[in-house]
PDB file as gemmi writes it, atoms N, CA and C in Angstrom:
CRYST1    1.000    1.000    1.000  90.00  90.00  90.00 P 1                      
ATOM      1  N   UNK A   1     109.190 123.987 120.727  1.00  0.00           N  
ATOM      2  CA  UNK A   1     109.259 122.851 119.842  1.00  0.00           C  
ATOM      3  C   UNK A   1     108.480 123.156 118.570  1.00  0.00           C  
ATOM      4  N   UNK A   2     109.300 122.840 117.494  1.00  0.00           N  
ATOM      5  CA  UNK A   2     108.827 122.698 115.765  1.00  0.00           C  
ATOM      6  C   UNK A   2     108.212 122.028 115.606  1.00  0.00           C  
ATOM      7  N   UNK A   3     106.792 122.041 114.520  1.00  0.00           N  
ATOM      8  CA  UNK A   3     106.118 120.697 113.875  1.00  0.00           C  
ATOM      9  C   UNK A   3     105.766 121.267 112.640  1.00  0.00           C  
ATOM     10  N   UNK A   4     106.071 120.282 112.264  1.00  0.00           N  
ATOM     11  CA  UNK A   4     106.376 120.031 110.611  1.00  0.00           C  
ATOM     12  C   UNK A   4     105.274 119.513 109.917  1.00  0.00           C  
ATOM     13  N   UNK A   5     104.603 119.643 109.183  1.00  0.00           N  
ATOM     14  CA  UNK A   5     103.355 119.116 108.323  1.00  0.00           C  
ATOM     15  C   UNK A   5     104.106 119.597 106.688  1.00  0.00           C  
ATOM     16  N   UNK A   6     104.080 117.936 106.110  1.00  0.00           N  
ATOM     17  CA  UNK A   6     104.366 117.945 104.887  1.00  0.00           C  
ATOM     18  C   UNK A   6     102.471 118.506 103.806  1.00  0.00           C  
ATOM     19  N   UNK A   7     102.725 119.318 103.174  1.00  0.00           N  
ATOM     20  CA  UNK A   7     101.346 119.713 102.202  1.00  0.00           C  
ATOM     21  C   UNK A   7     101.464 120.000 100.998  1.00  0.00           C  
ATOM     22  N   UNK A   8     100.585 119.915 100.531  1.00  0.00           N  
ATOM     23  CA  UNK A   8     100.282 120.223  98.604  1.00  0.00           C  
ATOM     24  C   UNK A   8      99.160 120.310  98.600  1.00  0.00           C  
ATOM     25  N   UNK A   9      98.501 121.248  97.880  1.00  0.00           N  
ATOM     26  CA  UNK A   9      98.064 121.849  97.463  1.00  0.00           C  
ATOM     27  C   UNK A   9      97.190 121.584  96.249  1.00  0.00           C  
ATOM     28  N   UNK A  10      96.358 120.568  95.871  1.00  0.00           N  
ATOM     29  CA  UNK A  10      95.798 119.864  94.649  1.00  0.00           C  
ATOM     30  C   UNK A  10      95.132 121.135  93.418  1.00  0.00           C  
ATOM     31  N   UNK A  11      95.776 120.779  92.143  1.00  0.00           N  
ATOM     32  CA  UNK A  11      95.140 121.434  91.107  1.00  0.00           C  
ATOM     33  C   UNK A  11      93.433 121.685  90.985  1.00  0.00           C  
ATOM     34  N   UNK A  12      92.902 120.912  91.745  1.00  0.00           N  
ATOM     35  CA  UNK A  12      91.210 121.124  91.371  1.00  0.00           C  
ATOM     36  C   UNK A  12      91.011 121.343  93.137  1.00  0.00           C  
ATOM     37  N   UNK A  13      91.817 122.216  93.197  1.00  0.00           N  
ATOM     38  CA  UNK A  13      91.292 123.038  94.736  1.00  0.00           C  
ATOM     39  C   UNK A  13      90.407 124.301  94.861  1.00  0.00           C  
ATOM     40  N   UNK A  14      89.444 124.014  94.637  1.00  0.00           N  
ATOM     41  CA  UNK A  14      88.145 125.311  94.338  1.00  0.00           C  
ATOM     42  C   UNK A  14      88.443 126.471  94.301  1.00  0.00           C  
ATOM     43  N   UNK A  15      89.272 126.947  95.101  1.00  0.00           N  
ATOM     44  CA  UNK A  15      90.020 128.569  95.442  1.00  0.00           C  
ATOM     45  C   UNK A  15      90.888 128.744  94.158  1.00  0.00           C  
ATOM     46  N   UNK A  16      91.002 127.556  93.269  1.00  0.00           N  
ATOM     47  CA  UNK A  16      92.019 128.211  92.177  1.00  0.00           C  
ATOM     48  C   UNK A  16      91.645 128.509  90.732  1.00  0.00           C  
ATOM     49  N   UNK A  17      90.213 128.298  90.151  1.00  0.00           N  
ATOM     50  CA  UNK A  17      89.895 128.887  89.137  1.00  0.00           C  
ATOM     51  C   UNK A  17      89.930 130.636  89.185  1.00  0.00           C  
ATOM     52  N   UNK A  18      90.768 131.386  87.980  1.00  0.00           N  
ATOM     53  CA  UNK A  18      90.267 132.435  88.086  1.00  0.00           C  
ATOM     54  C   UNK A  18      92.080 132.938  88.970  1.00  0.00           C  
ATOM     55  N   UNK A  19      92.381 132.330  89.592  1.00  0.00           N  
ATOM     56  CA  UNK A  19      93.412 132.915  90.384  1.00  0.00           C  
ATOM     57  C   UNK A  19      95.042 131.533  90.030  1.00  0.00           C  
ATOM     58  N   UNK A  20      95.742 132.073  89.127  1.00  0.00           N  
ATOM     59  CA  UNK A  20      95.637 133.274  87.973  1.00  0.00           C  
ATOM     60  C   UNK A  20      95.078 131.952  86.591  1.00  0.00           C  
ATOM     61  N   UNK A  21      94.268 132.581  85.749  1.00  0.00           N  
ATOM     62  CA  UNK A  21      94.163 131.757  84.315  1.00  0.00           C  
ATOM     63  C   UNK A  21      95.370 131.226  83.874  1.00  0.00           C  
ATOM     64  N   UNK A  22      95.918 130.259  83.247  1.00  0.00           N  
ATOM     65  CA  UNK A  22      97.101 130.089  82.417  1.00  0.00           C  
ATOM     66  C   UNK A  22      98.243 129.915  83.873  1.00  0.00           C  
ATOM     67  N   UNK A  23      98.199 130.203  84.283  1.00  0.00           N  
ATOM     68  CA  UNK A  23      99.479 130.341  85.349  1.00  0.00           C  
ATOM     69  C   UNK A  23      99.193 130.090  86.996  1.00  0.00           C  
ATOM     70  N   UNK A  24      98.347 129.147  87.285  1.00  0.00           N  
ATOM     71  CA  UNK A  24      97.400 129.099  88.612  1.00  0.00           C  
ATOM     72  C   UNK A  24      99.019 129.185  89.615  1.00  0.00           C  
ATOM     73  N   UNK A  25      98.227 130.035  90.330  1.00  0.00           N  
ATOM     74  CA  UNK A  25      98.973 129.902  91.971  1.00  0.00           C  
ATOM     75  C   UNK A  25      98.073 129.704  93.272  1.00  0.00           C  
ATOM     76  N   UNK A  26      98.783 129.422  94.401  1.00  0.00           N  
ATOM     77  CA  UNK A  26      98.086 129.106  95.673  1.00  0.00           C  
ATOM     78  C   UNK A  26      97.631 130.248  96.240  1.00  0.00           C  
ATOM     79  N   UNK A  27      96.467 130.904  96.576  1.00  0.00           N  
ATOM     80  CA  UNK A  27      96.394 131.877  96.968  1.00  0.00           C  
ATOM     81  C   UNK A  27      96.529 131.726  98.447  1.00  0.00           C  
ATOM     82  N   UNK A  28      97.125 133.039  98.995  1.00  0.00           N  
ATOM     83  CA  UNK A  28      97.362 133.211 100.406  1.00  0.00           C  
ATOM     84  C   UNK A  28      96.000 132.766 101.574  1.00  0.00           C  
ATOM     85  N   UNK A  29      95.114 133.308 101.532  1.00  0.00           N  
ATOM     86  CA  UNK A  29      94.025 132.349 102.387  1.00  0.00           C  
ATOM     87  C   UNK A  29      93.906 130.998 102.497  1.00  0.00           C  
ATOM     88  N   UNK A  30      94.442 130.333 101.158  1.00  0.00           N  
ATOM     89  CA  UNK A  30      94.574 128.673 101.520  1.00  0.00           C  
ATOM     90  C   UNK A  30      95.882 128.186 102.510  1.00  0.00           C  
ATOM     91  N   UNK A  31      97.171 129.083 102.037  1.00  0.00           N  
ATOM     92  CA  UNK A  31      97.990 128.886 102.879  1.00  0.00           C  
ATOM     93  C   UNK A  31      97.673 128.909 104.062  1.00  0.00           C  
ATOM     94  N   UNK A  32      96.856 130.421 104.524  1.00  0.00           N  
ATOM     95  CA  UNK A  32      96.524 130.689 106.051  1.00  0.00           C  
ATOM     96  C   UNK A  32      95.483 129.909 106.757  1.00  0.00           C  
ATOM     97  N   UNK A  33      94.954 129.363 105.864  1.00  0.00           N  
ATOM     98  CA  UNK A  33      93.938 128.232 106.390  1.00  0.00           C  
ATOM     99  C   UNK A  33      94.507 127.183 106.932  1.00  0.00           C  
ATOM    100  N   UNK A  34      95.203 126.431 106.211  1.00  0.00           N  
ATOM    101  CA  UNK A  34      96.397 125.265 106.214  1.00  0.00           C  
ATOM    102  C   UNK A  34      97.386 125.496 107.705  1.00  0.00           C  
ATOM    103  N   UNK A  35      97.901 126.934 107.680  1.00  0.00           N  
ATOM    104  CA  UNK A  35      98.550 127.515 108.970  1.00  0.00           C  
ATOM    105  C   UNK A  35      97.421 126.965 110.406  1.00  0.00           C  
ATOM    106  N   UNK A  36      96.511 127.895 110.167  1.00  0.00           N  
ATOM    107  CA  UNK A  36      95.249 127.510 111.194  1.00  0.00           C  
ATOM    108  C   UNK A  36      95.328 126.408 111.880  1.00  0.00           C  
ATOM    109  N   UNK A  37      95.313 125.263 110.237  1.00  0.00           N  
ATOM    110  CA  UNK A  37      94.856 123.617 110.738  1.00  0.00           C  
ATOM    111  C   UNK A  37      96.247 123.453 111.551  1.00  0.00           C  
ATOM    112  N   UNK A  38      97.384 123.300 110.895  1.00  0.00           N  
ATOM    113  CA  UNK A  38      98.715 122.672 111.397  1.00  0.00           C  
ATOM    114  C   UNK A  38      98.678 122.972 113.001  1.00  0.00           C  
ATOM    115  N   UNK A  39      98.563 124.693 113.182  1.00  0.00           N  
ATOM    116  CA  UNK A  39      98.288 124.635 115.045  1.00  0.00           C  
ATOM    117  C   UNK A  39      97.614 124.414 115.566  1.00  0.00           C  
ATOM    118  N   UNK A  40      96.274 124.274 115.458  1.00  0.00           N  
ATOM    119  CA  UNK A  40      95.346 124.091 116.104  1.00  0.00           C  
ATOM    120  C   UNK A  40      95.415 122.310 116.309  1.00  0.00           C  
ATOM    121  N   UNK A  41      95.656 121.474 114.997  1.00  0.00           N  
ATOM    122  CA  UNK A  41      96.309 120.201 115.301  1.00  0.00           C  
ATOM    123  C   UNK A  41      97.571 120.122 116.016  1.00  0.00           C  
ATOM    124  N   UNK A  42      98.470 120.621 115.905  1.00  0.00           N  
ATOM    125  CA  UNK A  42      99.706 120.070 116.501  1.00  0.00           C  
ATOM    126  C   UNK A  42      99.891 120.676 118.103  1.00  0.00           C  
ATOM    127  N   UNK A  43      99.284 121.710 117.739  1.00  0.00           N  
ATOM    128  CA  UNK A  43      99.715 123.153 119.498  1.00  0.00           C  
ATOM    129  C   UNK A  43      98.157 122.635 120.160  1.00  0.00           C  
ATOM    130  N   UNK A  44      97.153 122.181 120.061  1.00  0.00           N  
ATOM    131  CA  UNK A  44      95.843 122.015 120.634  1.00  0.00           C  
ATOM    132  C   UNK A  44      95.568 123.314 121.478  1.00  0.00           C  
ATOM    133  N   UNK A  45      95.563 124.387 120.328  1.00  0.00           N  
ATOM    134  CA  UNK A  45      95.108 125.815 120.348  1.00  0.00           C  
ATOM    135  C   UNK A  45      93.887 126.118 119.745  1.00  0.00           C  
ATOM    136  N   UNK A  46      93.616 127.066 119.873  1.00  0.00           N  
ATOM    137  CA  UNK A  46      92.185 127.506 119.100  1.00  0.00           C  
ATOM    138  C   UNK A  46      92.941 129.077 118.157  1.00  0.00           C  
ATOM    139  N   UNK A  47      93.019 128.869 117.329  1.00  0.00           N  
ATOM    140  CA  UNK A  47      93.699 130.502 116.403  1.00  0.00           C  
ATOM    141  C   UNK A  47      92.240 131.604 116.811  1.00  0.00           C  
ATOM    142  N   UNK A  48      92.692 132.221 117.284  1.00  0.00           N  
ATOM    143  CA  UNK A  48      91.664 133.757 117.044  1.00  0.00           C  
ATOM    144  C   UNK A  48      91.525 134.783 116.064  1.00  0.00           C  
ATOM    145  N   UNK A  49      92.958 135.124 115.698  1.00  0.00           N  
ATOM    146  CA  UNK A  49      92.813 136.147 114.443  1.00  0.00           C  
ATOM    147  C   UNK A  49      94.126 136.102 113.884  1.00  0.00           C  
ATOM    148  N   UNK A  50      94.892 136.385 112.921  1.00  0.00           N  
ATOM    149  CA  UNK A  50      95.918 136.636 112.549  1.00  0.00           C  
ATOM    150  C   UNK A  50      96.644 137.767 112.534  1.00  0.00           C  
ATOM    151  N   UNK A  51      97.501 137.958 113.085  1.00  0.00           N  
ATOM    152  CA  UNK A  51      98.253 139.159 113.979  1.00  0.00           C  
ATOM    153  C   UNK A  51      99.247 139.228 112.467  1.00  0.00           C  
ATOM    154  N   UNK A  52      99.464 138.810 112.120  1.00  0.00           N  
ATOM    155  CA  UNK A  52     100.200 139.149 110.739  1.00  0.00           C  
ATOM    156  C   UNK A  52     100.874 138.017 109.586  1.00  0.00           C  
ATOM    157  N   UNK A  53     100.589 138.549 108.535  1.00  0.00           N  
ATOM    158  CA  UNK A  53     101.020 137.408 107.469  1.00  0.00           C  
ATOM    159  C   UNK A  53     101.657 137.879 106.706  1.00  0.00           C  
ATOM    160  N   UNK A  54     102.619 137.344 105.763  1.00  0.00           N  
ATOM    161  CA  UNK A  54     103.577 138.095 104.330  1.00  0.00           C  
ATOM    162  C   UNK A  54     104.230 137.000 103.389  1.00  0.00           C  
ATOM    163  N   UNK A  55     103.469 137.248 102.499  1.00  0.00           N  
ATOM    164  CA  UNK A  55     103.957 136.436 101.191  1.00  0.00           C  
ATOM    165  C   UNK A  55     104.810 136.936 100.366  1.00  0.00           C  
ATOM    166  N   UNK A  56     106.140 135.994 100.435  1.00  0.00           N  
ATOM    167  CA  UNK A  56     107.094 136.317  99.797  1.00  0.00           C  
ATOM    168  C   UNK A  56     107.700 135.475  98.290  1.00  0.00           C  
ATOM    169  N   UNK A  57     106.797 134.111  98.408  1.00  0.00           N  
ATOM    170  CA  UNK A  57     107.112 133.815  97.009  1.00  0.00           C  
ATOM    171  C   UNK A  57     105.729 132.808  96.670  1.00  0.00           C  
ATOM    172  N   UNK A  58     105.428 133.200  94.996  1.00  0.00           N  
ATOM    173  CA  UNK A  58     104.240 132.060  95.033  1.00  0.00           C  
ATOM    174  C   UNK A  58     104.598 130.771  95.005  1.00  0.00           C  
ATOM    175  N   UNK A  59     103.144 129.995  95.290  1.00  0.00           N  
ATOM    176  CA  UNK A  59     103.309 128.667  95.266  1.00  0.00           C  
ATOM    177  C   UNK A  59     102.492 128.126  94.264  1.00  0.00           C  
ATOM    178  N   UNK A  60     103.074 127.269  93.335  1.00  0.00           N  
ATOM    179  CA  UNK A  60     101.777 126.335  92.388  1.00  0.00           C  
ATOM    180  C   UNK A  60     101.295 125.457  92.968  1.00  0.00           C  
ATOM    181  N   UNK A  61     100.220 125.048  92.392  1.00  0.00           N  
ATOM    182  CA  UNK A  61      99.408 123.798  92.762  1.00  0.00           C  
ATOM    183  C   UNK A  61     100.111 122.567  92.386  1.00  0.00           C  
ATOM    184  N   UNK A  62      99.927 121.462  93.426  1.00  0.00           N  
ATOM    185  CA  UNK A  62     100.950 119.876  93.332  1.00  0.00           C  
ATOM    186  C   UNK A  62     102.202 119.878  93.824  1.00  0.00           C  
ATOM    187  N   UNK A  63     102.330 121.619  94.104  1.00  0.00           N  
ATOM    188  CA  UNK A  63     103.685 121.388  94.480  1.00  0.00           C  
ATOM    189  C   UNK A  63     104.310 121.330  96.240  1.00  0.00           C  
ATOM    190  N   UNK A  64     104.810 120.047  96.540  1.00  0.00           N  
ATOM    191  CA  UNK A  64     105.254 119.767  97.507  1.00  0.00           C  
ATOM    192  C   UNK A  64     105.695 120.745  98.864  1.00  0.00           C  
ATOM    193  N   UNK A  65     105.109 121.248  99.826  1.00  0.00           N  
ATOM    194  CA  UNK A  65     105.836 122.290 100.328  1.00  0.00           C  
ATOM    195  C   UNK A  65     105.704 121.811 102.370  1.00  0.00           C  
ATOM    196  N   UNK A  66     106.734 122.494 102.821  1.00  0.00           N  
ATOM    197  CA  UNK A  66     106.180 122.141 104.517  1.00  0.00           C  
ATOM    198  C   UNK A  66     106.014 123.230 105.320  1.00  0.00           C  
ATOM    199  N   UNK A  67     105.036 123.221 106.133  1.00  0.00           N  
ATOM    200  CA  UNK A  67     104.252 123.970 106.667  1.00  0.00           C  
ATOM    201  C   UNK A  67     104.514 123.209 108.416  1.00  0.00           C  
ATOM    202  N   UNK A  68     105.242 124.951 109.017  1.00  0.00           N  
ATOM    203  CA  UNK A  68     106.135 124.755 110.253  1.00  0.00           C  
ATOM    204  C   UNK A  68     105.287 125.528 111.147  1.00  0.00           C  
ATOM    205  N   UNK A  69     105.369 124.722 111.624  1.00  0.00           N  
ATOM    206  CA  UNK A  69     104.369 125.890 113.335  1.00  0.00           C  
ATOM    207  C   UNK A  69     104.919 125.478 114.601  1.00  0.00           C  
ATOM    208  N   UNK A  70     105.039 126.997 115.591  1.00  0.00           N  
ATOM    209  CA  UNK A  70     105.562 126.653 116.581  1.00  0.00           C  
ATOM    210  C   UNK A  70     105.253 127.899 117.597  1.00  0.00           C  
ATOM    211  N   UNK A  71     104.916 127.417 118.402  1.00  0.00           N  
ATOM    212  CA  UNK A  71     104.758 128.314 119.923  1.00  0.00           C  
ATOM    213  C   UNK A  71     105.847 129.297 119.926  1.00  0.00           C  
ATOM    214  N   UNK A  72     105.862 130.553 120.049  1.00  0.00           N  
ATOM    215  CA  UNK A  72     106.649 131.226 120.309  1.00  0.00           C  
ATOM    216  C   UNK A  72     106.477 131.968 121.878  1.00  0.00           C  
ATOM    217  N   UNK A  73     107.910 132.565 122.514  1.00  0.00           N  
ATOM    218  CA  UNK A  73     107.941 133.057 123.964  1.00  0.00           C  
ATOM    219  C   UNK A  73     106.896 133.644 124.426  1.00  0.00           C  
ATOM    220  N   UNK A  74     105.901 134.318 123.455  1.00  0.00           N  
ATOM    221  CA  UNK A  74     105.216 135.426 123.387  1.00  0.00           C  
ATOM    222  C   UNK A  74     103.803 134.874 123.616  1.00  0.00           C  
ATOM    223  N   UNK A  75     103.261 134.020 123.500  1.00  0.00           N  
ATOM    224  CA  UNK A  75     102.738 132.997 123.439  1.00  0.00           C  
ATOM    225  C   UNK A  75     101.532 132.774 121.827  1.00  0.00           C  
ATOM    226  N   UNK A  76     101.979 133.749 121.145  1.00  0.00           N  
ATOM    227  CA  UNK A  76     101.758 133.572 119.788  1.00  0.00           C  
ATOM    228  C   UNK A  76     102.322 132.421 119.137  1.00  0.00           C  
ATOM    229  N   UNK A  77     101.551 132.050 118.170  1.00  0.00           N  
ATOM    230  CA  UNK A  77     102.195 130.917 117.540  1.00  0.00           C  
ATOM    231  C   UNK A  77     102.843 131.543 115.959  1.00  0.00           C  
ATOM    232  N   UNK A  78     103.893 130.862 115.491  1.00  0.00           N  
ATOM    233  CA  UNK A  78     104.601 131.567 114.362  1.00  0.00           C  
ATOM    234  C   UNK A  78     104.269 130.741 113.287  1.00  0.00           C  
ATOM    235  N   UNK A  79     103.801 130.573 112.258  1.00  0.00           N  
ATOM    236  CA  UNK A  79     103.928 129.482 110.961  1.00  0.00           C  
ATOM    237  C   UNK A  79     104.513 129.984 109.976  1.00  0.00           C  
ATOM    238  N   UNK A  80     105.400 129.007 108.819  1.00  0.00           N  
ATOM    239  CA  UNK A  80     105.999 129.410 108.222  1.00  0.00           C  
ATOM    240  C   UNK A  80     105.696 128.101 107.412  1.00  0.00           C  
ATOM    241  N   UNK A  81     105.668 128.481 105.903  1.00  0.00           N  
ATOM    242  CA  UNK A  81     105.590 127.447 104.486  1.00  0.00           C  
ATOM    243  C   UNK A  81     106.839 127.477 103.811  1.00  0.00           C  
ATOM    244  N   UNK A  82     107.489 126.746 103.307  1.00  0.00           N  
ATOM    245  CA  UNK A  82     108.737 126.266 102.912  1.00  0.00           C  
ATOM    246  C   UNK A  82     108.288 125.715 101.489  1.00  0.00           C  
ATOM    247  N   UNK A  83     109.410 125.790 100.481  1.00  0.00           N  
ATOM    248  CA  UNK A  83     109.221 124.591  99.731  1.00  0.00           C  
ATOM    249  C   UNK A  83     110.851 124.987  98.862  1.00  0.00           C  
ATOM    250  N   UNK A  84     111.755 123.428  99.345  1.00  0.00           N  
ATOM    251  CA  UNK A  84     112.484 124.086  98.986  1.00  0.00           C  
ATOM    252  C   UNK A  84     113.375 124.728 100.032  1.00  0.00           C  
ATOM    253  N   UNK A  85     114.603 125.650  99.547  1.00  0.00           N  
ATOM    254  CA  UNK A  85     115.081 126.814 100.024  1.00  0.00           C  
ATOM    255  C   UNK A  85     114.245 128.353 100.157  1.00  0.00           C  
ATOM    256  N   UNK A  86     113.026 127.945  99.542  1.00  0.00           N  
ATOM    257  CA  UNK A  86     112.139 128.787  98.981  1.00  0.00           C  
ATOM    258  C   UNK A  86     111.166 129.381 100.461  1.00  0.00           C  
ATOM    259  N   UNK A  87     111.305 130.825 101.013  1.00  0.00           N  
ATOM    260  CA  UNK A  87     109.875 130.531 101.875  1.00  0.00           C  
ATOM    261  C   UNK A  87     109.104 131.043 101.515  1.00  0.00           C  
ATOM    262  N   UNK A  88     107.861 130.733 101.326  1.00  0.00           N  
ATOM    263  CA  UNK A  88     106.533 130.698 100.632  1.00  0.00           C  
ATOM    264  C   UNK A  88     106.128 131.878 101.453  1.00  0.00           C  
ATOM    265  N   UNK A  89     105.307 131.693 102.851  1.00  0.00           N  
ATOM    266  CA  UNK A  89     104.617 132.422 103.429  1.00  0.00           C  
ATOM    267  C   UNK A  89     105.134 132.328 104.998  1.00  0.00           C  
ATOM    268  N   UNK A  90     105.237 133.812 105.919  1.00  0.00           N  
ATOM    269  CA  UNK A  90     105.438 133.494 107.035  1.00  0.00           C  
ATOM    270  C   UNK A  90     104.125 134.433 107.879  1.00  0.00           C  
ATOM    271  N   UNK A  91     103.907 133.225 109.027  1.00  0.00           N  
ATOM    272  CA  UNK A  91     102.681 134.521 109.599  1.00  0.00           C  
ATOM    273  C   UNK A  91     102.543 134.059 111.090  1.00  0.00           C  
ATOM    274  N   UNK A  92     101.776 135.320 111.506  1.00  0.00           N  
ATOM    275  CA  UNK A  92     102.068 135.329 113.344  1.00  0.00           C  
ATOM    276  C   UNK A  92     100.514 135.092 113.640  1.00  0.00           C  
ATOM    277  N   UNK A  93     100.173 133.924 114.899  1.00  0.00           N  
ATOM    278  CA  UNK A  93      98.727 133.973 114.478  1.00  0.00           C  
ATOM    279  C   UNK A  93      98.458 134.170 116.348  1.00  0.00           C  
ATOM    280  N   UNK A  94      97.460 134.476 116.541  1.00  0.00           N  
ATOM    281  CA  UNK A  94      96.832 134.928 118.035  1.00  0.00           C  
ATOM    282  C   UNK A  94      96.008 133.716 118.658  1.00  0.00           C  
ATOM    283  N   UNK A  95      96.323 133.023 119.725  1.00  0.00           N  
ATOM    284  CA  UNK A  95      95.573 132.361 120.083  1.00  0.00           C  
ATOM    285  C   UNK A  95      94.495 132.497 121.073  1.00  0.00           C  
ATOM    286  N   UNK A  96      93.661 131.801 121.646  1.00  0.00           N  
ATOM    287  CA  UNK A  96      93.057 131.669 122.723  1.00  0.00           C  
ATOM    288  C   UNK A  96      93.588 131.834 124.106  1.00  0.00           C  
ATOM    289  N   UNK A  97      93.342 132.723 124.910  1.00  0.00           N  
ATOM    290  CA  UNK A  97      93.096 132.262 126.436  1.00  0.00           C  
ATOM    291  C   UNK A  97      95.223 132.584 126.593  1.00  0.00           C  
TER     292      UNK A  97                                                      
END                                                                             
């Protein structure tokens, strides 16, 4: 089973001075942070480490995006950021126990 967490990303989000001047984007650790929260809220997991992540398109700040997490067979959990037809970021994360 899928869960869906609608997110954005606010312009005066500390992680974004500096990354980039003139042209701010979301940097990938906020995404993977955000990943973290969504399973650890929705799967009532504990994340251990991140087994792998890949950013494939940026994201600006304000901008509307959803953030999908879901148990996979393996018993890894998978998250994936959307916005759009657009996917932002997909990543495989390691849980507890």
């Amino acid at each position: 089973m899928k869960h869906e967490f609608d997110i954005s990303v606010p312009a005066d989000h500390p992680a974004l001075p500096g990354h980039f001047p003139g042209q701010p984007i979301v940097p990938g650790v906020v995404l993977l942070e955000l990943a973290i929260e969504a399973a650890q809220r929705a799967l009532a997991v504990h994340v251990r480490t991140i087994a792998s992540a890949k950013f494939t398109s940026p994201l600006a700040p304000d901008v509307p995006c959803r953030m999908i997490v879901r148990r996979r067979d393996d018993g890894r959990i998978e998250a994936r950021c959307i916005e759009g037809l657009r996917t932002i970021m997909t990543a495989v994360l390691e849980i507890e126990g």
